[in-house]
C-alpha positions in Angstrom: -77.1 -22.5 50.5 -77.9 -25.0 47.4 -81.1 -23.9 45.6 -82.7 -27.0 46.4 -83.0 -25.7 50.0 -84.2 -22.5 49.2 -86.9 -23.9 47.3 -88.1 -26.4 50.0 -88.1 -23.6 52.8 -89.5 -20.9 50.7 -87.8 -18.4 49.9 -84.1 -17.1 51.3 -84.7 -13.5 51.0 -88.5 -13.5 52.0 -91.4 -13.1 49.2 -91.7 -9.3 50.8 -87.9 -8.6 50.0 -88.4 -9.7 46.7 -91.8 -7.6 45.8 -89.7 -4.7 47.4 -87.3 -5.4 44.4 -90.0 -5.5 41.7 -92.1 -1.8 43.1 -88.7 -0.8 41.5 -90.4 -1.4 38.5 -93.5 0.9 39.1 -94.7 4.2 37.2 -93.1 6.7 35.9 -93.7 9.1 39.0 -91.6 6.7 41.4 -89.1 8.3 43.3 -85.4 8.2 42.1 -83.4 5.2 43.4 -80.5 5.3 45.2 -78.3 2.6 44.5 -79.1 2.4 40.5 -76.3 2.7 37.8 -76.0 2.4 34.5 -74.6 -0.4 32.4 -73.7 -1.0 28.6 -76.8 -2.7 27.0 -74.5 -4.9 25.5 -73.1 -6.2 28.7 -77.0 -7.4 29.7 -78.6 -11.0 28.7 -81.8 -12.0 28.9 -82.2 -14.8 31.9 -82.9 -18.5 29.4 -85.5 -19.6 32.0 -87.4 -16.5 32.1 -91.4 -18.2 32.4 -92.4 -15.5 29.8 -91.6 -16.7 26.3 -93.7 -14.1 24.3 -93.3 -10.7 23.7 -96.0 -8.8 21.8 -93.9 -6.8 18.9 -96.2 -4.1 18.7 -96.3 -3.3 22.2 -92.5 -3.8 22.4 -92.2 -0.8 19.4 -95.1 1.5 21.7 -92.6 1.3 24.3 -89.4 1.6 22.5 -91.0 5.2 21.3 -91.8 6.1 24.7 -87.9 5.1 25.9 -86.7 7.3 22.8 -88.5 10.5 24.3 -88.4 9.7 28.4 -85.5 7.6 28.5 -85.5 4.4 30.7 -87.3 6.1 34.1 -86.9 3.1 36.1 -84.3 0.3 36.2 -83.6 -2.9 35.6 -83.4 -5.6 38.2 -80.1 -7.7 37.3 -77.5 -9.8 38.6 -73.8 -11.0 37.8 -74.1 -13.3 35.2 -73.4 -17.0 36.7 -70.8 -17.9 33.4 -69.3 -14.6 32.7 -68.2 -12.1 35.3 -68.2 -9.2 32.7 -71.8 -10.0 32.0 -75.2 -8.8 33.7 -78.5 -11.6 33.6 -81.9 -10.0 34.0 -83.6 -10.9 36.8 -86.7 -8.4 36.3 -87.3 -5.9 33.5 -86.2 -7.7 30.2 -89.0 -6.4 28.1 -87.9 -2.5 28.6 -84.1 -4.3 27.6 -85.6 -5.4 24.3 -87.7 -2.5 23.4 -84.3 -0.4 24.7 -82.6 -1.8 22.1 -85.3 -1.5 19.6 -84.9 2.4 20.8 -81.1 1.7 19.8 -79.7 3.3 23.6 -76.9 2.3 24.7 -77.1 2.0 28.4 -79.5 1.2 30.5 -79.9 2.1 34.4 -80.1 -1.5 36.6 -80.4 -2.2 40.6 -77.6 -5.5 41.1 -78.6 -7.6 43.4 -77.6 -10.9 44.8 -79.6 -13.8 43.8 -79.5 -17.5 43.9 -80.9 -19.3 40.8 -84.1 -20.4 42.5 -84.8 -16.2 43.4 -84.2 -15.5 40.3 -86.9 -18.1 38.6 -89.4 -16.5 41.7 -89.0 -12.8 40.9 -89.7 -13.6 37.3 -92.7 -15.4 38.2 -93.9 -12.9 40.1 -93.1 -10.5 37.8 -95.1 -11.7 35.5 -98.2 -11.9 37.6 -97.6 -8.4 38.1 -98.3 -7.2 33.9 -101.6 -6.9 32.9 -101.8 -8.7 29.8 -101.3 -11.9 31.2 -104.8 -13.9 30.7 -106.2 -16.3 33.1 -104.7 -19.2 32.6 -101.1 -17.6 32.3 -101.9 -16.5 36.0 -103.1 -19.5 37.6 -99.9 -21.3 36.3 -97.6 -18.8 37.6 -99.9 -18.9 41.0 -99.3 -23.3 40.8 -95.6 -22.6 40.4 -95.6 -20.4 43.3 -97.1 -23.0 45.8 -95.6 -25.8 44.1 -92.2 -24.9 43.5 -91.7 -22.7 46.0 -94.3 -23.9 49.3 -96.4 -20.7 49.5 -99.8 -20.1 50.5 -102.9 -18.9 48.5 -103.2 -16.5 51.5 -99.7 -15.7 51.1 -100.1 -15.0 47.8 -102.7 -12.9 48.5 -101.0 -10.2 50.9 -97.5 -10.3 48.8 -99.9 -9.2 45.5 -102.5 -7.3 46.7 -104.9 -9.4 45.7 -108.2 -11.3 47.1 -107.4 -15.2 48.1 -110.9 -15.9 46.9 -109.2 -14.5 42.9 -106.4 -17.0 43.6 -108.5 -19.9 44.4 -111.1 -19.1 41.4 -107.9 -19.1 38.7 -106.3 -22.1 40.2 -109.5 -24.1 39.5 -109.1 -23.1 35.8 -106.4 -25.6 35.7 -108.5 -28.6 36.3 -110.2 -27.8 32.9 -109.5 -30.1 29.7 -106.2 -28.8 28.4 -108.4 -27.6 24.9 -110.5 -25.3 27.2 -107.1 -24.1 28.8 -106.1 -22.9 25.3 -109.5 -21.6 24.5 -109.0 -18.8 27.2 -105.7 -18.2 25.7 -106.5 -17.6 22.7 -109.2 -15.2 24.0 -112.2 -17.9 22.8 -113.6 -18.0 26.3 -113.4 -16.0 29.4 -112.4 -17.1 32.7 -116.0 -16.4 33.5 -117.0 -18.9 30.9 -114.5 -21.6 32.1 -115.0 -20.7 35.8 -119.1 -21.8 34.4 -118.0 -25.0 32.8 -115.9 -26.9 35.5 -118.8 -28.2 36.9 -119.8 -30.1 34.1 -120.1 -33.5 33.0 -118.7 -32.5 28.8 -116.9 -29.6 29.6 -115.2 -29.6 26.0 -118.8 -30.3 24.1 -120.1 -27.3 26.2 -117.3 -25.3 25.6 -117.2 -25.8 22.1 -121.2 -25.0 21.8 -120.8 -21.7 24.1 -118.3 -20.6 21.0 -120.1 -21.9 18.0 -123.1 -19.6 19.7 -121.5 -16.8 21.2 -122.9 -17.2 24.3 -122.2 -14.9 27.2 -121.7 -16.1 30.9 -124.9 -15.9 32.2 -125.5 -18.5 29.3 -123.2 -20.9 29.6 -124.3 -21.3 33.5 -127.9 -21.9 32.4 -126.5 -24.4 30.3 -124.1 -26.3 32.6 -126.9 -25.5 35.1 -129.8 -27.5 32.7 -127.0 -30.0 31.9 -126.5 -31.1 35.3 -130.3 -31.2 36.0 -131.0 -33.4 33.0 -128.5 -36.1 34.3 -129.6 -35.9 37.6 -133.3 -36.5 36.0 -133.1 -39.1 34.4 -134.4 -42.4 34.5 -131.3 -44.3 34.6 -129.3 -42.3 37.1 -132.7 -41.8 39.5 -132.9 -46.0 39.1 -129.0 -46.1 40.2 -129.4 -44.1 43.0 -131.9 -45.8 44.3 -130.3 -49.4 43.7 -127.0 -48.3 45.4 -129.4 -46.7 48.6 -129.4 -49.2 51.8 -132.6 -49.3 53.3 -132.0 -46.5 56.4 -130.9 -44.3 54.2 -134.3 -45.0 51.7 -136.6 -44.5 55.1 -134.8 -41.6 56.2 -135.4 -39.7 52.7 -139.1 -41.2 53.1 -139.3 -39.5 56.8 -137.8 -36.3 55.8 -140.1 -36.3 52.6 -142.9 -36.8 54.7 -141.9 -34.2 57.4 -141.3 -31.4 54.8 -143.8 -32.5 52.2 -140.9 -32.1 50.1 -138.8 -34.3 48.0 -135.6 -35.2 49.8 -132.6 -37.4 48.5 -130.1 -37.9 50.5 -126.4 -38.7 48.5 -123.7 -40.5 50.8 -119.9 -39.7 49.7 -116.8 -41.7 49.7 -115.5 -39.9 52.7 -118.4 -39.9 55.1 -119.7 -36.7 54.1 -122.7 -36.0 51.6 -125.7 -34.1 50.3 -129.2 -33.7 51.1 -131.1 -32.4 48.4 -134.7 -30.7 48.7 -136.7 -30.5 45.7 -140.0 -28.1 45.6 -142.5 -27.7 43.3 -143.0 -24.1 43.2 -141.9 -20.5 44.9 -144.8 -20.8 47.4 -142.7 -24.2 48.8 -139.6 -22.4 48.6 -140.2 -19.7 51.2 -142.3 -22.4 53.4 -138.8 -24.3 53.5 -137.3 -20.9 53.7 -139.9 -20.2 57.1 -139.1 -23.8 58.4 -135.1 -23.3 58.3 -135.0 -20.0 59.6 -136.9 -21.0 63.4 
């Protein structure tokens, strides 16, 4: 079967069958596996599309000492190489190949499996999702290629990873952000709390660059997209556009409303029939009268 229709169906082997594959790669305490065996290092190759294209040295040397005293306790996912029949690619586990050879072994223990090239590019996606230095954005990409590339599901996603569809959908809205702010949380400038704060915002990138210049925490930077978006809304000009662009129902139904509630109330139509009503009070005494008036 062509990749091409593995791609647009899914997945031929099932995202379960390949997560089976990757708990292969779990701790230390994992029982033994069956069908492992061992290979010369120098007949493995890294796989030239792995998504991961950075590998922390210092990290790599931690592990290469631990591989030196333990040996390699669980193995590599690999499979015949496409060009070279004497060859093994890497399908999962290629930073415990590097530091392996940083550790100077000479063989390694691998799991061979059957893949087709499109597999291949999903278990090392998912792979990926699976370490725990990967930052925010890093994850919401590899969660876009999943869906895109691949047709699955947030909620999919979700069961396959073990984790909440509602963590899915927050990261995947970190993409929408300027490209600049993408690279702030990269680089470890901002958090995905902070960006998660400023995709509401009208100057995202002026806010973002302010929360940095000023150190300010979360909590902040809502306040501030929060006073931001308040201060628009205010003012002059965009009350004076609203209220041009209103038809007259819509004015005397925000005038009925307002008179009802003794409470401002502006009602926003959207482009697709939906919209918003907004109630405005002037303290927290009006608050819980609305409050007693929307709970009968």
């Amino acid at each position: 079967m062509s990749d091409s229709k593995l791609a647009k169906r899914g997945l031929g082997r099932g995202l379960s069958a390949l997560m089976a594959d990757l708990d292969l790669d779990g701790p230390a305490e994992a029982k033994p596996v069956k069908d492992r065996t061992m290979v010369p290092i120098e007949q493995i190759t890294a796989n030239p599309d792995q998504p991961r294209r950075h590998f922390d040295n210092g990290a790599l040397l931690e592990l290469a000492d631990s591989l030196r005293q333990r040996g390699v306790l669980q193995p590599l996912i690999v499979r015949k190489h496409p060009q070279d029949d004497s060859l093994f690619q890497i399908v999962a586990g290629e930073r415990r190949w590097r530091a392996a050879q940083m550790a100077q072994l000479h063989e390694l223990p691998v799991i061979i499996r059957e893949l087709s090239d499109t597999e291949v590019l999903e278990v090392a996606i998912i792979e990926n999702i699976q370490r725990a230095d990967l930052n925010a954005i890093e994850e919401a990409a590899s969660f876009r290629q999943l869906m895109d590339r691949f047709g699955h599901t947030q909620e999919k996603l979700a069961e396959a990873l073990n984790k909440s569809r509602s963590h899915i959908a927050n990261l995947l809205r970190l993409l929408s952000l300027p490209d600049q702010i993408q690279d702030y949380v990269k680089d470890g400038k901002l958090t995905a709390g902070h960006a998660r704060a400023l995709i509401t915002a009208d100057n995202p990138l002026a806010l973002a660059r302010r929360v940095i210049d000023n150190t300010l925490s979360v909590r902040e930077t809502e306040d501030l997209v929060r006073k931001q978006g308040k201060a628009t809304t205010d003012s002059p000009n965009a009350k004076a556009s609203r209220k041009a662009n209103k038809d007259a129902d819509t004015r005397a139904l925000e005038a009925d409303l307002s008179a009802q509630l003794k409470m401002s109330v502006t009602i926003d139509h959207g482009s697709n029939g939906g919209g918003t009503v907004t109630i405005g009070y002037r303290d927290l005494e009006e608050l819980d009268r609305l409050c007693q008036l929307l709970g009968r």
